[in-house]
Phi, psi and omega in degrees: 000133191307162187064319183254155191255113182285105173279137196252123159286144106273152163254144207285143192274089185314265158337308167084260134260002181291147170297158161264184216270153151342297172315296174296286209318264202300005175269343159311146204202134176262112193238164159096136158297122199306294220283326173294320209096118186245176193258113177304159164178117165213146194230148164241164145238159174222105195287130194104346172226126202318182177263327187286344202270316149287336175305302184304316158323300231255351167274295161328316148299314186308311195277334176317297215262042159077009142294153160296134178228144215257215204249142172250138167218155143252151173188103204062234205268020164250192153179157199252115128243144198240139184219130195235143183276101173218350128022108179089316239248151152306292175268096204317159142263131194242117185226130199280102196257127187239135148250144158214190194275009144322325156109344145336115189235095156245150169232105172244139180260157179212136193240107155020136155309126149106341175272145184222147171232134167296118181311294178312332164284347172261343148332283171314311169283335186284301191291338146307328150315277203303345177275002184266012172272135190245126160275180194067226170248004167270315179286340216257309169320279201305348179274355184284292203315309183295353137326293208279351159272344193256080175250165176309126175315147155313165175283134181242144166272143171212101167321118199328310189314288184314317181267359163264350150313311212277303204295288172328334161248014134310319203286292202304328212286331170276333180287357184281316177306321153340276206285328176310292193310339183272324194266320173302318186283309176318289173332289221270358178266341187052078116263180178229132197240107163259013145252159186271165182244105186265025169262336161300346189250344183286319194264001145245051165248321190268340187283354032088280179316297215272341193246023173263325209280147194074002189247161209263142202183120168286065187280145194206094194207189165268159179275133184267334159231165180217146217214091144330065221298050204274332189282306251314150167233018148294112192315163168046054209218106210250302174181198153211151178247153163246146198249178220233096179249351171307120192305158138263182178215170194087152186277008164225051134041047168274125185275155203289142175301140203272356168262043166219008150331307184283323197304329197244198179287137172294115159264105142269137170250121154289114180292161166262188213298318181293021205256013175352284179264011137329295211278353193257351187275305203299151194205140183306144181058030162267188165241161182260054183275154170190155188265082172225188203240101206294141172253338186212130151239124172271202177297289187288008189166156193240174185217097172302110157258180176087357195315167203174131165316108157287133191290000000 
């Protein structure tokens, strides 16, 4: 197609020169025409293995052969791990490791408009991952290992403020690759492009996404809302607080009016299910610290679940 420009992928060879297994070979699978950037998908079972024990494989595998390994969540009987690529690429490549409790492992990539993988090489390599997973106590070894080269950042304290700054011109600085790229193709076809294409702003979005997601932050500020779960119909589902992220500015540290709040980035906490009478105790403009675990990240804002008092 007149304008675009195609990038040829691989994915690191994972596999190595081994064929892939029977199983995985047939369960690969491509969907999507390759000029959108199309979607990878290859899965095994392995009966008998847990879910946290493959994620943790798969951060040892993932990290040995030179991904970057990225953020883990669970939640009930699945989990997401994530390992991103990025070496050459504009847009990293992020690939999505799923377990359940079944012993079912899929690992899928979704690629940029203009990126491309040869199906046989991602075949090999994605099904080379997934054939090095073990159940039992051979898997249990390798998952020890992936814990302890790979572990999860610590938990960090952060003042509420401090940390939708930080995040928020992470957010602007990556999505500016976006918006680059839309203004570089515009410069040089002399168009003007006025819908966005949001599977390109998705796909320079998630690595973004993938090295956020599962890490853990001791927060700590006043509350700006306090947000009742009275419709909800999520079990356990208690409530959210939204924190009070608006700067001060200045040497006598006046803080921004607080109805310009939604203006900057969102820190949401979810409680988790004991925090009952914690969360039922709380009122707008008291403090907080609290302990959770990010579950979502958007443009404008995040999302902690599991909040918990911090000691």
């Amino acid at each position: 197609m007149k304008g675009m420009v195609y990038t040829t992928m691989v994915l690191l060879a994972a596999a190595g020169p081994a064929a892939a297994s029977g199983a995985c070979d047939k369960a690969f699978k491509t969907v999507g025409d390759a000029r959108n950037g199309a979607l990878y998908m290859a899965d095994v079972t392995v009966p008998g293995l847990k879910v946290q024990s493959a994620l943790d494989q798969l951060r040892k595998i993932g990290g040995d052969d030179k991904f970057e390994v990225a953020g883990q969540l669970v939640e009930g009987d699945t989990g997401d791990q994530y390992l991103i690529q990025r070496t050459g690429l504009r847009v990293p490549l992020v690939l999505v490791g799923t377990a359940d409790r079944t012993g079912r492992v899929t690992l899928a990539t979704k690629l940029a408009r203009g990126q491309s993988i040869e199906p046989a090489a991602a075949k090999q390599s994605m099904c080379g991952m997934l054939d090095k997973l073990k159940a039992g106590s051979q898997g249990d070894t390798v998952a020890a290992a992936g814990r302890t080269q790979y572990p999860m950042p610590a938990i960090e304290a952060v003042a509420a403020p401090d940390l939708s700054k930080r995040m928020g011109k992470e957010v602007k600085d990556t999505m500016a690759l976006y918006r680059s790229a839309g203004a570089f193709k515009d410069l040089m076809l002399g168009t003007n492009t006025n819908k966005e294409d949001k599977g390109d702003r998705s796909a320079t979005f998630l690595p973004l996404y993938a090295t956020y997601v599962g890490r853990r932050y001791q927060i700590d500020g006043q509350i700006y809302t306090v947000n009742p779960s009275t419709y909800s119909t999520k079990p356990g589902d208690i409530g959210s607080i939204n924190y009070l992220v608006t700067p001060t500015r200045g040497l006598l540290r006046v803080r921004q009016n607080d109805t310009y709040n939604n203006n900057n980035y969102t820190i949401r906490c979810e409680f988790a299910s004991d925090q009952a009478a914690n969360f039922t105790m709380l009122r707008e403009r008291d403090w907080a610290k609290l302990e959770g675990e990010i579950s979502s990240i958007e443009e404008s804002s995040m999302t902690l679940r599991n909040c918990r008092q911090a000691t």
